[in-house]
MMTF fields as JSON, N, C-alpha, C and O atoms, coordinates in Angstrom:
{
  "mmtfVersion": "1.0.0",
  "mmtfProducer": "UNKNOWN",
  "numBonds": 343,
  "numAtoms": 344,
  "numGroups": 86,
  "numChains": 1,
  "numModels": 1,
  "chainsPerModel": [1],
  "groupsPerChain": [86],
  "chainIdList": ["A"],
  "bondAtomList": [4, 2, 8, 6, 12, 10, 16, 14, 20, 18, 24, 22, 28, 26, 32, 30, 36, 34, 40, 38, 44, 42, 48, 46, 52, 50, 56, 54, 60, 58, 64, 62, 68, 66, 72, 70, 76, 74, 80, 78, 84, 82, 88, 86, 92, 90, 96, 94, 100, 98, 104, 102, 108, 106, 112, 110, 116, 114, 120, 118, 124, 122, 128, 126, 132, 130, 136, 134, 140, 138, 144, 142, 148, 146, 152, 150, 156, 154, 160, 158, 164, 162, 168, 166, 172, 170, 176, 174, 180, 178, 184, 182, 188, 186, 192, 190, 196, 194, 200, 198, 204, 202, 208, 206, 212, 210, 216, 214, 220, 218, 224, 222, 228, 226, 232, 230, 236, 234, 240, 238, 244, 242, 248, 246, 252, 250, 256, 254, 260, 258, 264, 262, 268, 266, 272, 270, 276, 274, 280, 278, 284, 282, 288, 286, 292, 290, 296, 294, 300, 298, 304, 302, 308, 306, 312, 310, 316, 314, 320, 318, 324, 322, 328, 326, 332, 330, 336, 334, 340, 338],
  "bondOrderList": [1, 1, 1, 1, 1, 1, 1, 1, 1, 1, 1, 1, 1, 1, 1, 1, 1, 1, 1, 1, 1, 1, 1, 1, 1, 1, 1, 1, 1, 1, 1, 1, 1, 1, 1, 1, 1, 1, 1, 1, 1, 1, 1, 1, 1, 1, 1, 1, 1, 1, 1, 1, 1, 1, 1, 1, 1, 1, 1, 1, 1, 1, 1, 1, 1, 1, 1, 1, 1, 1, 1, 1, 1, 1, 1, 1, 1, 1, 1, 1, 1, 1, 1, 1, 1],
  "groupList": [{"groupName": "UNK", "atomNameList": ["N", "CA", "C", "O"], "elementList": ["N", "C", "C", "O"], "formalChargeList": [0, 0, 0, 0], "bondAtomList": [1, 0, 2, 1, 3, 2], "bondOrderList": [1, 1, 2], "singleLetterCode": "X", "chemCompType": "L-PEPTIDE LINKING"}],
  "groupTypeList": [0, 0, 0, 0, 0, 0, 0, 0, 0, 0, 0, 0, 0, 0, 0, 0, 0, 0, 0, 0, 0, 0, 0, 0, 0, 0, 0, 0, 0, 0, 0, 0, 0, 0, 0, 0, 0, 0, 0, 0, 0, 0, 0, 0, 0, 0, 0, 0, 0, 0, 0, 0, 0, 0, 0, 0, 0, 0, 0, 0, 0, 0, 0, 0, 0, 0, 0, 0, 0, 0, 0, 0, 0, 0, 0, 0, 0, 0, 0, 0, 0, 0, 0, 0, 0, 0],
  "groupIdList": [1, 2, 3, 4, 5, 6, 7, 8, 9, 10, 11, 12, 13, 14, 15, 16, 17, 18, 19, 20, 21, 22, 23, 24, 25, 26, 27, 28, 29, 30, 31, 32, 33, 34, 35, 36, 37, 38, 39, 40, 41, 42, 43, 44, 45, 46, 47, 48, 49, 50, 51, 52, 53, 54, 55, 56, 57, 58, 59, 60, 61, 62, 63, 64, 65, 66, 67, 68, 69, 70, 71, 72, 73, 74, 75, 76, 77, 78, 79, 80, 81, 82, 83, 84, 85, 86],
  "secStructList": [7, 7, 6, 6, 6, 7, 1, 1, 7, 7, 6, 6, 1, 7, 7, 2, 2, 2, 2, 2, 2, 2, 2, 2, 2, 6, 6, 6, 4, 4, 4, 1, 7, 7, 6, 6, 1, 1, 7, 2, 2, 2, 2, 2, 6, 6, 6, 4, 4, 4, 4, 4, 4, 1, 7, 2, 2, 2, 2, 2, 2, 2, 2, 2, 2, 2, 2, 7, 6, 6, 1, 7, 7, 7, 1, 7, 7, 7, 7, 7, 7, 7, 7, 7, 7, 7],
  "xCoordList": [0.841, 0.0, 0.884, 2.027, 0.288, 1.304, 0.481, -0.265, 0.7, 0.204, 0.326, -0.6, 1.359, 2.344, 1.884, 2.121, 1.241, 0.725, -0.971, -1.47, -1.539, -3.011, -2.984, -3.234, -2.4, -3.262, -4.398, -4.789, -5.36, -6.805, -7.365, -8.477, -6.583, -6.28, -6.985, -6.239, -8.462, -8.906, -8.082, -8.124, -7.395, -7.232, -8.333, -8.049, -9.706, -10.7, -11.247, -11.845, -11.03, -11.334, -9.863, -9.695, -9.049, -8.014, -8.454, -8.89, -8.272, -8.627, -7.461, -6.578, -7.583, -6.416, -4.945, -3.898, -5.2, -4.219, -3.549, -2.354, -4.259, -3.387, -2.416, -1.196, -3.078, -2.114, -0.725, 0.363, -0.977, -0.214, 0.79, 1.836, 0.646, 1.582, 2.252, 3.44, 1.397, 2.208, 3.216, 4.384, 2.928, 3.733, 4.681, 5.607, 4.473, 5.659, 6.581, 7.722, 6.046, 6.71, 7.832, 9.027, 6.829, 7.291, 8.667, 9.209, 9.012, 9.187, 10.421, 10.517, 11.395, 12.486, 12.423, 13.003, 11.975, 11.263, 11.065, 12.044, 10.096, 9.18, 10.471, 9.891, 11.516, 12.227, 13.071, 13.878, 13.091, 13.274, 12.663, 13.026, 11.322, 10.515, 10.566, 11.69, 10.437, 10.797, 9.356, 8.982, 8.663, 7.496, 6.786, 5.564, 7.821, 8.118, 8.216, 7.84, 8.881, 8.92, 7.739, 7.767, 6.645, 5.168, 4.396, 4.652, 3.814, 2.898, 1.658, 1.198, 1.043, -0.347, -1.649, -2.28, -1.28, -2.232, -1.902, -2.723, -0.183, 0.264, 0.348, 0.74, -0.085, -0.061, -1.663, -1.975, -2.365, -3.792, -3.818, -4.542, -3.031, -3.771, -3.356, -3.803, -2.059, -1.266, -0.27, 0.424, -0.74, -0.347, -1.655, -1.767, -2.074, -3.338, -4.578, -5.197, -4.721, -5.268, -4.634, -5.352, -3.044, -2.557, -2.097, -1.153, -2.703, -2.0, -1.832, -1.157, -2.272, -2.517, -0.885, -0.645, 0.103, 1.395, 2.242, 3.187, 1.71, 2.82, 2.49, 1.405, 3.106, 3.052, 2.312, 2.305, 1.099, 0.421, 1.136, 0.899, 1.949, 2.936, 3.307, 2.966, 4.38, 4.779, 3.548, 3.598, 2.333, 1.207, 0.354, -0.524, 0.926, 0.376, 1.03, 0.51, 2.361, 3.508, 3.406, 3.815, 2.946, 2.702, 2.228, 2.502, 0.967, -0.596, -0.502, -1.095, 0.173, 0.59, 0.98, 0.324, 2.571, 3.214, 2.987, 3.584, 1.369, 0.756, -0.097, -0.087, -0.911, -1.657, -1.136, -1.563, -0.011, 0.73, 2.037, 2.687, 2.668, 4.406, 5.238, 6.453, 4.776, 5.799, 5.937, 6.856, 5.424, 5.641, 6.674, 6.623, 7.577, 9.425, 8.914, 8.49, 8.954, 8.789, 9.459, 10.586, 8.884, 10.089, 10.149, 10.258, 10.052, 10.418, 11.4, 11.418, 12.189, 13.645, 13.037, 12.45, 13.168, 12.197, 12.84, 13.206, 13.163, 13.962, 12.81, 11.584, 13.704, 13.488, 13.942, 15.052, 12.848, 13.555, 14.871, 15.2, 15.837, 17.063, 17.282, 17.024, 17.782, 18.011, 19.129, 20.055, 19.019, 20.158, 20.538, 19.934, 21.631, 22.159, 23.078, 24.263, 22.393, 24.113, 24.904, 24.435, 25.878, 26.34, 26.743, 27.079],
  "yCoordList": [-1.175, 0.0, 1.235, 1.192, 2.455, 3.701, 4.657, 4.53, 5.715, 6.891, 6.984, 7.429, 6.744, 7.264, 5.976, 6.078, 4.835, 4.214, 4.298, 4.325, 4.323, 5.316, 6.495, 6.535, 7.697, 9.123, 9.002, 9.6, 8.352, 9.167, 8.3, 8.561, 7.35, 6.948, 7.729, 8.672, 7.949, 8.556, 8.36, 7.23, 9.262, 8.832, 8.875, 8.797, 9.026, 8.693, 7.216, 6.909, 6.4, 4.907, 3.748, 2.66, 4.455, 3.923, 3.089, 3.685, 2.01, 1.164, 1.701, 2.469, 1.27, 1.298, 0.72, 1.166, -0.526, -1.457, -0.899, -1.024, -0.394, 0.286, 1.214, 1.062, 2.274, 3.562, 2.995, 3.542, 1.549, 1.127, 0.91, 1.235, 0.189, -0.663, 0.855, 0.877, 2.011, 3.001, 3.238, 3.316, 3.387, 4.0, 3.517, 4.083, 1.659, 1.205, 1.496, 1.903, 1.269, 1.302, 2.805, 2.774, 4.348, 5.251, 5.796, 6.897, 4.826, 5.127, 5.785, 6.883, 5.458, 6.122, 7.277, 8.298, 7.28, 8.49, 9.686, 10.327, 9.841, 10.96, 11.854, 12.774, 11.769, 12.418, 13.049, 13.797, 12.916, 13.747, 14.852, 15.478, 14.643, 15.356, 16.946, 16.874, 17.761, 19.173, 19.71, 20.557, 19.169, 19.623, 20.8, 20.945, 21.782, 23.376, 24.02, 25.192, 23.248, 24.48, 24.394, 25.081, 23.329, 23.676, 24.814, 25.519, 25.066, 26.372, 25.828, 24.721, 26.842, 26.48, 25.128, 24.076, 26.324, 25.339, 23.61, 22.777, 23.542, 22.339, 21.366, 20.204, 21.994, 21.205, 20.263, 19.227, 21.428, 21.019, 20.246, 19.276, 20.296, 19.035, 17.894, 17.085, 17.884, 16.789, 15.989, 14.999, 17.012, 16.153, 16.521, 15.62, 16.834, 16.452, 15.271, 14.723, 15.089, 13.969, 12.539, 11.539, 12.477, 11.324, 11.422, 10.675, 12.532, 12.568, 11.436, 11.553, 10.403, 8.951, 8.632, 7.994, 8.759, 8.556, 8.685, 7.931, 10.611, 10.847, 11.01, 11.57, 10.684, 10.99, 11.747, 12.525, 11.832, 12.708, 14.347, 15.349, 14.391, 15.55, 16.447, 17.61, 15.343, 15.698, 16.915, 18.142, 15.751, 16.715, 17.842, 18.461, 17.924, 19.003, 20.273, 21.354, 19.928, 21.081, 21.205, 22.306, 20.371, 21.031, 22.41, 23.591, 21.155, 22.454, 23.652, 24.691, 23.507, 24.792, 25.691, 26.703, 25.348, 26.207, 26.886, 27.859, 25.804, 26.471, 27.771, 28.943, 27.039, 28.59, 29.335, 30.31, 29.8, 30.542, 30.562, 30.023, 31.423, 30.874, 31.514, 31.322, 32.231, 32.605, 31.496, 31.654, 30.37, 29.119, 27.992, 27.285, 28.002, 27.272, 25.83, 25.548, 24.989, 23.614, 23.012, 23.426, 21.984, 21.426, 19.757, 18.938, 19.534, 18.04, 18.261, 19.196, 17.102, 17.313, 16.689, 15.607, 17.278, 17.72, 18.599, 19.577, 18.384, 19.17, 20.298, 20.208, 21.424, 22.684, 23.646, 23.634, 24.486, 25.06, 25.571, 25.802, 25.754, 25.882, 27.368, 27.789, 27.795, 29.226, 29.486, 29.852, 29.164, 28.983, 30.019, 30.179, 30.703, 31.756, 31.722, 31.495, 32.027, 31.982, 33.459, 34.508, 33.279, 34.44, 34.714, 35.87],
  "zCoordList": [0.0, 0.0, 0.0, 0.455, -0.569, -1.174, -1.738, -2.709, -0.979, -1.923, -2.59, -3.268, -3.103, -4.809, -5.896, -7.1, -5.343, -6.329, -6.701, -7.826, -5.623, -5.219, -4.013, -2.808, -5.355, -5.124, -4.973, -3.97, -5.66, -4.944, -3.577, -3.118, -3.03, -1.896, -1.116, -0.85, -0.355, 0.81, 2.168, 2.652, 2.782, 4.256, 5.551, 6.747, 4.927, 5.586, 5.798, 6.829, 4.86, 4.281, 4.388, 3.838, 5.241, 5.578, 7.171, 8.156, 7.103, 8.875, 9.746, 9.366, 10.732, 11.586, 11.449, 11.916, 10.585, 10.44, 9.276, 9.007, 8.741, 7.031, 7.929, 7.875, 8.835, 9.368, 10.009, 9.833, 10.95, 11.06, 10.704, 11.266, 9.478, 8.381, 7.634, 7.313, 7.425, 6.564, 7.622, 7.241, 9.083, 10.177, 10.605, 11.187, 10.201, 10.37, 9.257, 9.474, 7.891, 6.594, 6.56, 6.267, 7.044, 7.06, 8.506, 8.41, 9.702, 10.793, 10.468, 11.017, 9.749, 9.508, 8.592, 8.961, 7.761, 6.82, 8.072, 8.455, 8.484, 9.24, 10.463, 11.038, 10.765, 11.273, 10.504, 11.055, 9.157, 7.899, 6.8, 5.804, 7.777, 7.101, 7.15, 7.648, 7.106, 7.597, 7.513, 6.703, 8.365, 8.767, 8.998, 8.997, 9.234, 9.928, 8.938, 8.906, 7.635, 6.683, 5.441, 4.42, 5.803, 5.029, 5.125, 6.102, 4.631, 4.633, 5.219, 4.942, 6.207, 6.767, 5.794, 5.898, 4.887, 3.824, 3.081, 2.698, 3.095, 3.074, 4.208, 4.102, 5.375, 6.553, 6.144, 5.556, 6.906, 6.097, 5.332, 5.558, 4.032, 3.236, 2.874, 2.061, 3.845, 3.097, 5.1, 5.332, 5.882, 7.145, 7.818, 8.65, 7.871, 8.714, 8.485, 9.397, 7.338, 7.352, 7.819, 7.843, 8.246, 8.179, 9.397, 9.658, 10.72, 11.786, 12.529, 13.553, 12.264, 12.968, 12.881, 13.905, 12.267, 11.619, 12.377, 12.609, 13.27, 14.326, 15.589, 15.747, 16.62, 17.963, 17.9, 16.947, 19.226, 19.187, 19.681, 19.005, 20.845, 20.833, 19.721, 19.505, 18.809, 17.598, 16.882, 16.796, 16.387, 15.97, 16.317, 15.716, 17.568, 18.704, 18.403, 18.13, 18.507, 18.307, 16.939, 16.571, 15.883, 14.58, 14.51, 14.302, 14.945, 14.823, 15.569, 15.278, 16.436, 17.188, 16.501, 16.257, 15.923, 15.132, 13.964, 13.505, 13.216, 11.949, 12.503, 12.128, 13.647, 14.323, 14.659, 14.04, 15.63, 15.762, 15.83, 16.726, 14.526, 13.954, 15.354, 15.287, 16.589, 17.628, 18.331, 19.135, 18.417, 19.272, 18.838, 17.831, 19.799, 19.23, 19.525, 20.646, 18.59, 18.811, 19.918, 20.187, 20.692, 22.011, 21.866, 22.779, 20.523, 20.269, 18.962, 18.162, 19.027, 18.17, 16.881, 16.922, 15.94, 14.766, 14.273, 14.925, 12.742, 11.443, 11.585, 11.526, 11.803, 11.575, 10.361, 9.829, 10.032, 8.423, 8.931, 10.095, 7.365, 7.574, 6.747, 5.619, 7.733, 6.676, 6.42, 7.144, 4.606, 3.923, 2.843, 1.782, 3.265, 2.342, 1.607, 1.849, 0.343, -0.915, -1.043, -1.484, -0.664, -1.315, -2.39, -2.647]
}
């Protein structure tokens, strides 16, 4: 099972055992993700339906940080990187 092979894949019509199996499949993946540097609206549509995936904490301090960007995450979690060329 895979998003990338079914996109129109509902994560509403997903059981418990599917979230599982992605969560195991994904466990090393998801501490790579740079979660922090989505835009409100990419949170929304592309991690919130699949919050089953992460710690509930983790998803807490998301949603936090989409509602309000003054709140410093306190779980160790890729943070955007601000990267300058000269």
């Amino acid at each position: 099972m895979g998003l990338a092979q079914n996109p129109t894949l509902d994560p509403n019509d997903l059981s418990d055992a599917d979230f599982k199996t992605m969560k195991y499949t994904l466990q090393h993946c998801l501490p790579w993700i740079g979660f922090f540097s989505l835009s409100s609206k990419e949170f929304s549509q592309k991690v919130r339906p699949y919050k089953k995936l992460l710690r509930r904490q983790i998803y807490e301090n998301l949603l936090n940080s989409h509602l309000d960007p003054d709140i410093k995450p306190i779980d160790n979690i890729l943070l955007p990187r601000d990267i300058r060329f000269d």
